[in-house]
TORTOR-342296 format. One record per atom (N, C-alpha, C, CB): residue number from 1; atom name; z, y, x. Coordinates in Angstrom, 3 decimals, always signed. Each point is the difference from the previous one (the first is absolute). Glycine has a CB too. Layout:
# residues N
[rec NUM,CA,[Z,Y,X]]
...
This chain:
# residues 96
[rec 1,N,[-11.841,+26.172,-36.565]]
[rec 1,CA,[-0.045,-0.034,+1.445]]
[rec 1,C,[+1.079,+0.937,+0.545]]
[rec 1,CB,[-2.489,-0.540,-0.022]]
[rec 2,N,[+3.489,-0.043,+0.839]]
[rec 2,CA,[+0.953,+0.841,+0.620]]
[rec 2,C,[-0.303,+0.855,+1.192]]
[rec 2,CB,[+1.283,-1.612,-0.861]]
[rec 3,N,[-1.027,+2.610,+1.188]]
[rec 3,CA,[-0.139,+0.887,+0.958]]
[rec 3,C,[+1.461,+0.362,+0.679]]
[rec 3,CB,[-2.182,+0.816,-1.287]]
[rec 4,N,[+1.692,-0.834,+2.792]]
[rec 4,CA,[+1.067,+0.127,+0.947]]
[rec 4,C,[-0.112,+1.369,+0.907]]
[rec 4,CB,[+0.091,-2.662,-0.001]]
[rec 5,N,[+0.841,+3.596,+0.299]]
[rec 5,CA,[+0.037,+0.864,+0.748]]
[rec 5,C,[+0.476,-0.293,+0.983]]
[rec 5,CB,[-0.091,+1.128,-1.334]]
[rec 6,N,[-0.842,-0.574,+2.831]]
[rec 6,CA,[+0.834,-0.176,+1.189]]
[rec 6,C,[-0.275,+1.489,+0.449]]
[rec 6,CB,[-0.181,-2.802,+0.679]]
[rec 7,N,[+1.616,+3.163,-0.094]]
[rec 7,CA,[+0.400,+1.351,+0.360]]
[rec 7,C,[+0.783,+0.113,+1.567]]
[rec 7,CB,[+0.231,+0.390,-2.799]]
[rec 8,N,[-0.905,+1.024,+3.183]]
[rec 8,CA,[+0.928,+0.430,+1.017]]
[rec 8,C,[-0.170,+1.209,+0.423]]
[rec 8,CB,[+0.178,-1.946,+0.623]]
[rec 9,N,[+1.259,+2.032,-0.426]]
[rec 9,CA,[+0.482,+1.276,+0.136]]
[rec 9,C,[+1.429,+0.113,+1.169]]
[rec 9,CB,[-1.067,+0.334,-2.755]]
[rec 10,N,[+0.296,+1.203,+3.731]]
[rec 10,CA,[+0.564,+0.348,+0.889]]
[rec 10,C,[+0.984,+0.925,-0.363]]
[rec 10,CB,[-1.748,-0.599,+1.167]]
[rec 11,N,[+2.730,+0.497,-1.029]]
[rec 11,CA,[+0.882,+1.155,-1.024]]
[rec 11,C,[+0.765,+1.027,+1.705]]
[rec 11,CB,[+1.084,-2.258,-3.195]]
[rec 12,N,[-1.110,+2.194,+4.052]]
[rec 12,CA,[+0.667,+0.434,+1.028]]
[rec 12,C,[-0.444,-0.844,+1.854]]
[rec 12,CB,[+2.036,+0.561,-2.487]]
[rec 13,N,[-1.735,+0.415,+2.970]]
[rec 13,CA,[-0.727,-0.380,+1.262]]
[rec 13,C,[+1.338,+1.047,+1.008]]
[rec 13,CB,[-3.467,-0.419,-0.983]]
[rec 14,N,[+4.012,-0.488,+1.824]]
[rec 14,CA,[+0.572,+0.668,+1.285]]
[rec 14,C,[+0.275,-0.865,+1.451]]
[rec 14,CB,[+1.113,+1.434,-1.901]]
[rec 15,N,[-0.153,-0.770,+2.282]]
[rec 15,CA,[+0.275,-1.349,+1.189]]
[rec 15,C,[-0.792,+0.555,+1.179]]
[rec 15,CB,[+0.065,-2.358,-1.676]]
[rec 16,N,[-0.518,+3.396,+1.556]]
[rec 16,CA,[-0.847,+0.871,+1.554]]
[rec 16,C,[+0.730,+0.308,+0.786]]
[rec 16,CB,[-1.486,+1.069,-0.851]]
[rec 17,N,[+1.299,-0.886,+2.428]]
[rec 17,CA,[+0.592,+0.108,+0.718]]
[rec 17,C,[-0.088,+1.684,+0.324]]
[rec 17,CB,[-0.211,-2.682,+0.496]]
[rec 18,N,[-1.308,+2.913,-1.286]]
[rec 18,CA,[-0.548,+1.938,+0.571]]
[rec 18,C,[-0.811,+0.193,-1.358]]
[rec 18,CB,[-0.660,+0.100,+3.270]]
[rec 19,N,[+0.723,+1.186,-3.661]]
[rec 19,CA,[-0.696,+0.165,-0.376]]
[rec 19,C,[-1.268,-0.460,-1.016]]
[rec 19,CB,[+1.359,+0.668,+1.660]]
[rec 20,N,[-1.445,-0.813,-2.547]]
[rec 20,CA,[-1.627,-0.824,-0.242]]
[rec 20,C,[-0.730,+0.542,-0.783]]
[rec 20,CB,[+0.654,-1.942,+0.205]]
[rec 21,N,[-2.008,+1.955,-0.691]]
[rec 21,CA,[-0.495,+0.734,-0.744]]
[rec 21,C,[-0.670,-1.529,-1.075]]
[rec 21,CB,[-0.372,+2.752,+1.961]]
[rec 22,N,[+0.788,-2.913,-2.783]]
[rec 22,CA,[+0.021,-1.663,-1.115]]
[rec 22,C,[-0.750,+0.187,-1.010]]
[rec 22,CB,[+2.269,-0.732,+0.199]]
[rec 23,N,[-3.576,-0.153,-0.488]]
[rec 23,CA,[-0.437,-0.367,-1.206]]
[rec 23,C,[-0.232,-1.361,-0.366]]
[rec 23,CB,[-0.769,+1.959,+0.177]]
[rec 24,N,[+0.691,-2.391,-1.541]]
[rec 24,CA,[+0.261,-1.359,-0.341]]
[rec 24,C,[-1.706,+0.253,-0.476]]
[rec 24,CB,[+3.203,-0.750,-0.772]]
[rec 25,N,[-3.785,-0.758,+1.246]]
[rec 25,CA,[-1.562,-0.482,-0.158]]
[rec 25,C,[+0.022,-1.482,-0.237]]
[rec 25,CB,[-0.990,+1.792,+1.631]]
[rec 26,N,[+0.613,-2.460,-2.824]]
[rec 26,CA,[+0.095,-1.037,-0.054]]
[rec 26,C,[-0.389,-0.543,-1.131]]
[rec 26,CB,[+1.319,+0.323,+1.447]]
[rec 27,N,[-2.437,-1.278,-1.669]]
[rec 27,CA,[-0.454,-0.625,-1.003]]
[rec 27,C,[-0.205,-1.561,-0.088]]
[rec 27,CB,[-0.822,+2.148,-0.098]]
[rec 28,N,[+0.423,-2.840,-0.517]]
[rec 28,CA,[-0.343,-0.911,-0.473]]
[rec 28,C,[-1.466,-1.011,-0.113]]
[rec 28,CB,[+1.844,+1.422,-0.670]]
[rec 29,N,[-1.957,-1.782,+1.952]]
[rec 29,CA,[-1.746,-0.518,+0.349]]
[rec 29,C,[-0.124,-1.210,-0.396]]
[rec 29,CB,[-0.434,+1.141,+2.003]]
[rec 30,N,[+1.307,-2.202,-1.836]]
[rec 30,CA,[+0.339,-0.981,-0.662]]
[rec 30,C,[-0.378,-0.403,-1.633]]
[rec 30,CB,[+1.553,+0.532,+1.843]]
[rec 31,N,[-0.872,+0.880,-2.429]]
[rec 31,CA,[+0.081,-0.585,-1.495]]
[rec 31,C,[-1.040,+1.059,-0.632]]
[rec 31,CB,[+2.787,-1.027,-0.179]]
[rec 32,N,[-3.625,+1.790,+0.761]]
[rec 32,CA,[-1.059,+0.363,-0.548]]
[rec 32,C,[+0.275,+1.777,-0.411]]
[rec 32,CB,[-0.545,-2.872,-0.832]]
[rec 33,N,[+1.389,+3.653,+1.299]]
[rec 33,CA,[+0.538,+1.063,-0.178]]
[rec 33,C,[-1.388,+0.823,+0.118]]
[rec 33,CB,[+2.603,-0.557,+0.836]]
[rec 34,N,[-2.582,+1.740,-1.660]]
[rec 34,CA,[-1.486,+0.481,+0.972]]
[rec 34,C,[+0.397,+1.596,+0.565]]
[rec 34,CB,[-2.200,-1.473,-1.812]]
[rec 35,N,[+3.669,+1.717,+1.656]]
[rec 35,CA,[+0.171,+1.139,+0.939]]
[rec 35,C,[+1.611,+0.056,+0.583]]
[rec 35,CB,[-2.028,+1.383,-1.429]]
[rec 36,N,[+2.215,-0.969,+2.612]]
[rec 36,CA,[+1.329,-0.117,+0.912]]
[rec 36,C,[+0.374,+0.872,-0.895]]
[rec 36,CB,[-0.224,-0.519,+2.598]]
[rec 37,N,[+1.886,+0.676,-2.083]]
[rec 37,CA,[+1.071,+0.667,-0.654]]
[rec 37,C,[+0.020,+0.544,+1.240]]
[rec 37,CB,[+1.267,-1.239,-1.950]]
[rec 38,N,[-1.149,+3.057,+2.054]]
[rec 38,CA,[+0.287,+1.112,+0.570]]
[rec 38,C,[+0.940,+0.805,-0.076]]
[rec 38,CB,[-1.601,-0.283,-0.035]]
[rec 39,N,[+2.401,+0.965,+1.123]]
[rec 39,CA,[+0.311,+0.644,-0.789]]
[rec 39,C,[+0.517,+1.452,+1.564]]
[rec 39,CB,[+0.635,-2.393,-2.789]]
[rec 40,N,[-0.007,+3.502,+2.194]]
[rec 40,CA,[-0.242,+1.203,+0.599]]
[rec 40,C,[+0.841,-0.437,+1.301]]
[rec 40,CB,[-0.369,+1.834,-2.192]]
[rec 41,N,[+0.197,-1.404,+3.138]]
[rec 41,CA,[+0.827,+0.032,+1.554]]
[rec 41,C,[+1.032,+0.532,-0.203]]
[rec 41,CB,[-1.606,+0.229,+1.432]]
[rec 42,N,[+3.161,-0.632,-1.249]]
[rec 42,CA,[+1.388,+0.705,+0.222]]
[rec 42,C,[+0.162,-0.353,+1.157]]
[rec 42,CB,[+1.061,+0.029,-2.009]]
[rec 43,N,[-0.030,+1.230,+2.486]]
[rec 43,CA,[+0.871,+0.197,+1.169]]
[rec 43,C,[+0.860,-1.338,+0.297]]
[rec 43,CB,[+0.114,+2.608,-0.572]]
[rec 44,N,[+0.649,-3.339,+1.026]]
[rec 44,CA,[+1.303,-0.784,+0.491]]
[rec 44,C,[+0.206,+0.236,+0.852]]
[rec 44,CB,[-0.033,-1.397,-0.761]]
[rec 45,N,[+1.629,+2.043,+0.603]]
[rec 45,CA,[+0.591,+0.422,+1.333]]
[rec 45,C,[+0.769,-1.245,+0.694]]
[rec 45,CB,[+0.288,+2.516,-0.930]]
[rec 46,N,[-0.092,-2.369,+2.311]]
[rec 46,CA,[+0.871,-1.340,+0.620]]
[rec 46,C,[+1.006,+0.004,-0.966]]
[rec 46,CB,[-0.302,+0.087,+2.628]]
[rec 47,N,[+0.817,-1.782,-2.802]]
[rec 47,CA,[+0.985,-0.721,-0.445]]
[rec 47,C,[+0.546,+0.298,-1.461]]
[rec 47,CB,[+0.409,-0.173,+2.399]]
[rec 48,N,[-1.320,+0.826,-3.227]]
[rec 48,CA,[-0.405,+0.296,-1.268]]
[rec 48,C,[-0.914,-1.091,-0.870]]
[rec 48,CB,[+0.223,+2.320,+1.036]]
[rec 49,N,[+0.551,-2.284,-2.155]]
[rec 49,CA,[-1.059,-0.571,-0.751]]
[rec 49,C,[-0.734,+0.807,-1.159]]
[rec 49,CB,[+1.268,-1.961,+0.616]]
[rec 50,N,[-2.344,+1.909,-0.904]]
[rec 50,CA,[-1.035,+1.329,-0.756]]
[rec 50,C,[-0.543,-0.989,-1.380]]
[rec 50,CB,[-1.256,+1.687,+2.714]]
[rec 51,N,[+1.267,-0.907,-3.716]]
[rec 51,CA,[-0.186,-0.486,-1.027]]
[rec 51,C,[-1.541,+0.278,-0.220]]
[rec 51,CB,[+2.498,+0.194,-0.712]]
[rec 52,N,[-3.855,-1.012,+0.246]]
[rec 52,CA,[-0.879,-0.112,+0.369]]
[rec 52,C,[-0.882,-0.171,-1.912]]
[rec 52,CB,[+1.020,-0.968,+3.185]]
[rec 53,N,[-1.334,+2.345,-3.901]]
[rec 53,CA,[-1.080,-0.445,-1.176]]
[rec 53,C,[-0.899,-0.334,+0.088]]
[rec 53,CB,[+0.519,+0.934,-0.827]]
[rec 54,N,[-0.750,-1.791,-0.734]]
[rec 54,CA,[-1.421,+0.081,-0.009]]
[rec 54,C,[-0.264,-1.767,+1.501]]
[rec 54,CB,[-0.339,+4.013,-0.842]]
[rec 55,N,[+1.236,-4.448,+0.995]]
[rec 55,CA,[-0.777,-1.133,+0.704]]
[rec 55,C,[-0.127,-1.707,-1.070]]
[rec 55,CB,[+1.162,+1.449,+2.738]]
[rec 56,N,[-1.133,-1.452,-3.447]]
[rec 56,CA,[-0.098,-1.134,-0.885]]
[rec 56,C,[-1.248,-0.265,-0.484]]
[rec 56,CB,[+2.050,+0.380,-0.565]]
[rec 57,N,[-2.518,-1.486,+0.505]]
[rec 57,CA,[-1.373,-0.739,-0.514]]
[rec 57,C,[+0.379,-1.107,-0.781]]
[rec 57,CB,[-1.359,+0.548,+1.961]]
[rec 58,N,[+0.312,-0.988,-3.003]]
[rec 58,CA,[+0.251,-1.516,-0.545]]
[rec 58,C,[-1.209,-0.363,-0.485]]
[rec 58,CB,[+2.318,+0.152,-0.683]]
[rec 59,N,[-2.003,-1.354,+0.364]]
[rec 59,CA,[-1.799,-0.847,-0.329]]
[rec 59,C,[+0.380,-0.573,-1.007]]
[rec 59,CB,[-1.221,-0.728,+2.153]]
[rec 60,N,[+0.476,+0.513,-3.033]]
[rec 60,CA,[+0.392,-1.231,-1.368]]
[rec 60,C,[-0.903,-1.494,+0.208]]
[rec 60,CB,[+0.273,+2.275,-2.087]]
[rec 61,N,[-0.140,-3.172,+2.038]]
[rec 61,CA,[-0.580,-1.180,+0.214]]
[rec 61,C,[-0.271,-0.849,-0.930]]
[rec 61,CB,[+0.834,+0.289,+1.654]]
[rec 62,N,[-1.354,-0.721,-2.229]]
[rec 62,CA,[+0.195,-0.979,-1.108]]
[rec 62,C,[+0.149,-1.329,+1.021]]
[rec 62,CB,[-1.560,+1.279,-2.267]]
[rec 63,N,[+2.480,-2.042,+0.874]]
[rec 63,CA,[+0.705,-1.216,+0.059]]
[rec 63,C,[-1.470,-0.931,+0.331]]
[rec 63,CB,[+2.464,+0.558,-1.901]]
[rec 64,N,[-3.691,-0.546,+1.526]]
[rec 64,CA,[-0.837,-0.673,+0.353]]
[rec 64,C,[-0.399,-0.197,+1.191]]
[rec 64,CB,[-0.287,+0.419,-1.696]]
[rec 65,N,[+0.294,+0.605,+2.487]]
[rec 65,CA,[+0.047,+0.075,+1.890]]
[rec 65,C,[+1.059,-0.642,+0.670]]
[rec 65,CB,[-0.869,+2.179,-0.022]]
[rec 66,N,[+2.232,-2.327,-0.596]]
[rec 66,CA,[+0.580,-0.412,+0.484]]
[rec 66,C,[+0.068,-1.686,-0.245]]
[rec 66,CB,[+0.759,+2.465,+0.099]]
[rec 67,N,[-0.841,-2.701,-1.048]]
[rec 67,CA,[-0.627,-1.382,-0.416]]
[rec 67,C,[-0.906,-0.499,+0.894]]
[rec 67,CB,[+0.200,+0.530,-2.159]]
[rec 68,N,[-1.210,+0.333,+2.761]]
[rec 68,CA,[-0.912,-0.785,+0.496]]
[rec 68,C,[+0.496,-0.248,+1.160]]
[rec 68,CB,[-1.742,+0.697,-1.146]]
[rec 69,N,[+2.076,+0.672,+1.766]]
[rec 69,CA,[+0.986,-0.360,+1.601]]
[rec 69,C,[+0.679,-1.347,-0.206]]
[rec 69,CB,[+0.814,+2.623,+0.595]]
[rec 70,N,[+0.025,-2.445,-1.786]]
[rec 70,CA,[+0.662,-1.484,+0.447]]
[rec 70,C,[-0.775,-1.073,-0.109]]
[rec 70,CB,[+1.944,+0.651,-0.664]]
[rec 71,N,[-2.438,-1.050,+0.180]]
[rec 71,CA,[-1.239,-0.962,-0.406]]
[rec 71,C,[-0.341,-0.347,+1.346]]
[rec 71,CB,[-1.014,+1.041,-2.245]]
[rec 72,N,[+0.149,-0.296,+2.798]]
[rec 72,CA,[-0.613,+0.365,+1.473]]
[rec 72,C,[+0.925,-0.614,+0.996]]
[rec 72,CB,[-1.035,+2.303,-0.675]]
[rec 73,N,[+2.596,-2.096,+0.789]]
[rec 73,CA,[+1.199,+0.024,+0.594]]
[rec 73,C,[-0.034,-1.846,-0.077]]
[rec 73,CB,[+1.371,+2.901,-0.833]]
[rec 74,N,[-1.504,-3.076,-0.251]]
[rec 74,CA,[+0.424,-1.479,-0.727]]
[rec 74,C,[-0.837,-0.875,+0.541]]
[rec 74,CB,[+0.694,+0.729,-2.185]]
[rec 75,N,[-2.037,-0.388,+2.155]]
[rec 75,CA,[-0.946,-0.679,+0.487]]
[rec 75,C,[+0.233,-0.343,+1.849]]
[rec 75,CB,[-1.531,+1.227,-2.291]]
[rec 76,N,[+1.972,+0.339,+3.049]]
[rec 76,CA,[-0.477,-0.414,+1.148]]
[rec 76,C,[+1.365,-0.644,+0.338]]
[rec 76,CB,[-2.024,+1.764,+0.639]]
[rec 77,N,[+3.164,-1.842,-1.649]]
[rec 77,CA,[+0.579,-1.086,+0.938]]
[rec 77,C,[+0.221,-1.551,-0.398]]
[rec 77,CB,[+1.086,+2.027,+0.763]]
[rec 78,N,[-1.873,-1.600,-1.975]]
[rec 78,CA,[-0.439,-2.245,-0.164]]
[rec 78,C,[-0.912,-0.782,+1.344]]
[rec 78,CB,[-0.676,+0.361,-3.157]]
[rec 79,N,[-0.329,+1.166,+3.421]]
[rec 79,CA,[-0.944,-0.217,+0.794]]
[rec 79,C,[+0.685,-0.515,+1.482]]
[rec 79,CB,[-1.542,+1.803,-1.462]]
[rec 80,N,[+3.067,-0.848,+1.563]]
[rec 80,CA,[+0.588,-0.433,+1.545]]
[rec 80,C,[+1.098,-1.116,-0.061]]
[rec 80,CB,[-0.339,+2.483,+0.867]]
[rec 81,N,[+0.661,-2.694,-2.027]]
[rec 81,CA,[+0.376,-1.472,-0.221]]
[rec 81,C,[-0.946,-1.151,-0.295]]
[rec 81,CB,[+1.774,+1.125,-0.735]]
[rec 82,N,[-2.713,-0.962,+0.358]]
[rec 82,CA,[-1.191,-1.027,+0.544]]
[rec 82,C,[-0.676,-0.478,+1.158]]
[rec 82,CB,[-0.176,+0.742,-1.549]]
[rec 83,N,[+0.291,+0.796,+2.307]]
[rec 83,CA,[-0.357,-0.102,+1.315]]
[rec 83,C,[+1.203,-0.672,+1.041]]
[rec 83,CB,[-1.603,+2.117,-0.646]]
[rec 84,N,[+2.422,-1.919,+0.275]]
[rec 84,CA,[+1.341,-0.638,+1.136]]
[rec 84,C,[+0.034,-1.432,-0.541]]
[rec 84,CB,[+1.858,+2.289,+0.371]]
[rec 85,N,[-1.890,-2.481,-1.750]]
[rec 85,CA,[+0.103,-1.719,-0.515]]
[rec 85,C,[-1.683,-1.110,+0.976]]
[rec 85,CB,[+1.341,+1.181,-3.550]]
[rec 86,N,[-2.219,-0.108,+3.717]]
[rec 86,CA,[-0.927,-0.624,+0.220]]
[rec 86,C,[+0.196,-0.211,+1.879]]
[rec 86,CB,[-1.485,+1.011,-2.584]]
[rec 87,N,[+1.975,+0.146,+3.422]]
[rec 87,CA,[+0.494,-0.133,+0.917]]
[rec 87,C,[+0.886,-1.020,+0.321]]
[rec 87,CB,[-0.565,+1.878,-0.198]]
[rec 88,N,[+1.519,-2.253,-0.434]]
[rec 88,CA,[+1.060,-0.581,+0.130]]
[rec 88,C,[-0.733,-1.769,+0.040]]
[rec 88,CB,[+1.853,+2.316,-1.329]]
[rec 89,N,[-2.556,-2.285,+0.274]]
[rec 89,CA,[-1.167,-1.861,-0.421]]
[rec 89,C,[-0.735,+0.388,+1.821]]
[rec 89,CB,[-1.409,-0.236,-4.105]]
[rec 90,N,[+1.115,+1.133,+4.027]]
[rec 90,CA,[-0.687,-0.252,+1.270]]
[rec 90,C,[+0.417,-0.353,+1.190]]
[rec 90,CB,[-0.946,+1.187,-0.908]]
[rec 91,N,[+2.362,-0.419,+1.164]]
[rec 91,CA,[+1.055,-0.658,+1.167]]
[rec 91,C,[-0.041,-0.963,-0.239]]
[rec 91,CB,[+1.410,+1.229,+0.423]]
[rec 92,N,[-0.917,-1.689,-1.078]]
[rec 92,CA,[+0.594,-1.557,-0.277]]
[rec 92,C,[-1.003,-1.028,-0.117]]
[rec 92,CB,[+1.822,+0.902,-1.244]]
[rec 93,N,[-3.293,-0.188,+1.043]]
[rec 93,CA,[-0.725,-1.470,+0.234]]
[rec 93,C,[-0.453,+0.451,+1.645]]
[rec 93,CB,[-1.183,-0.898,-2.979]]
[rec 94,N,[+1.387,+1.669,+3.763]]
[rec 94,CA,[-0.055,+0.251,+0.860]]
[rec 94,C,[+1.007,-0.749,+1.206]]
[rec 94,CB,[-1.029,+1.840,-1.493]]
[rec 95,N,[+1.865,-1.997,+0.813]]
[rec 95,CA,[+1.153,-0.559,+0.895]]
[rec 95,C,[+0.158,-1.604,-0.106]]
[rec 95,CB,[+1.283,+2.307,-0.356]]
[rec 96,N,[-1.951,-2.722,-0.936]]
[rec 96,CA,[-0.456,-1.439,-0.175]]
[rec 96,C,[-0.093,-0.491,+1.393]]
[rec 96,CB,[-1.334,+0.320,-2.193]]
């Protein structure tokens, strides 16, 4: 069974116009994460860019979840090409 990493990472933060006082908060609710990525408050001064640790997270997934997504994916769009083919018989005996 193959396993997939999905990652991210904030490596720098600027572009302020004043001042800021910056922390990076951010997790993963979607794919089942069970704790945010934190990390300590830095300074950014205007029109600076600030180099920012410690903000990176990642999840491992197995290839079987993703299988199913697609599966799932596959299904609902036979389902909306069935539904428009069946629309379409219906115009047309409609317009009979």
């Amino acid at each position: 069974m193959r396993h997939f990493r999905i990652s991210v990472e904030v490596k720098s933060v600027g572009g302020f116009k004043r001042p800021a006082h910056v922390a990076v908060h951010f997790a993963y609710p979607h794919l089942g994460a069970s704790a945010p990525v934190r990390t300590h408050p830095i300074w950014v001064l205007p029109n600076t860019e600030s180099r920012i640790d410690g903000a990176s997270g990642s999840i491992i997934i197995l290839l079987l979840l993703l299988l199913s997504l697609l599966l799932l994916l596959l299904l609902l769009l036979s389902l909306l090409l069935l539904l428009s083919f069946l629309l379409s018989l219906l115009l047309s005996l409609l317009l009979l």
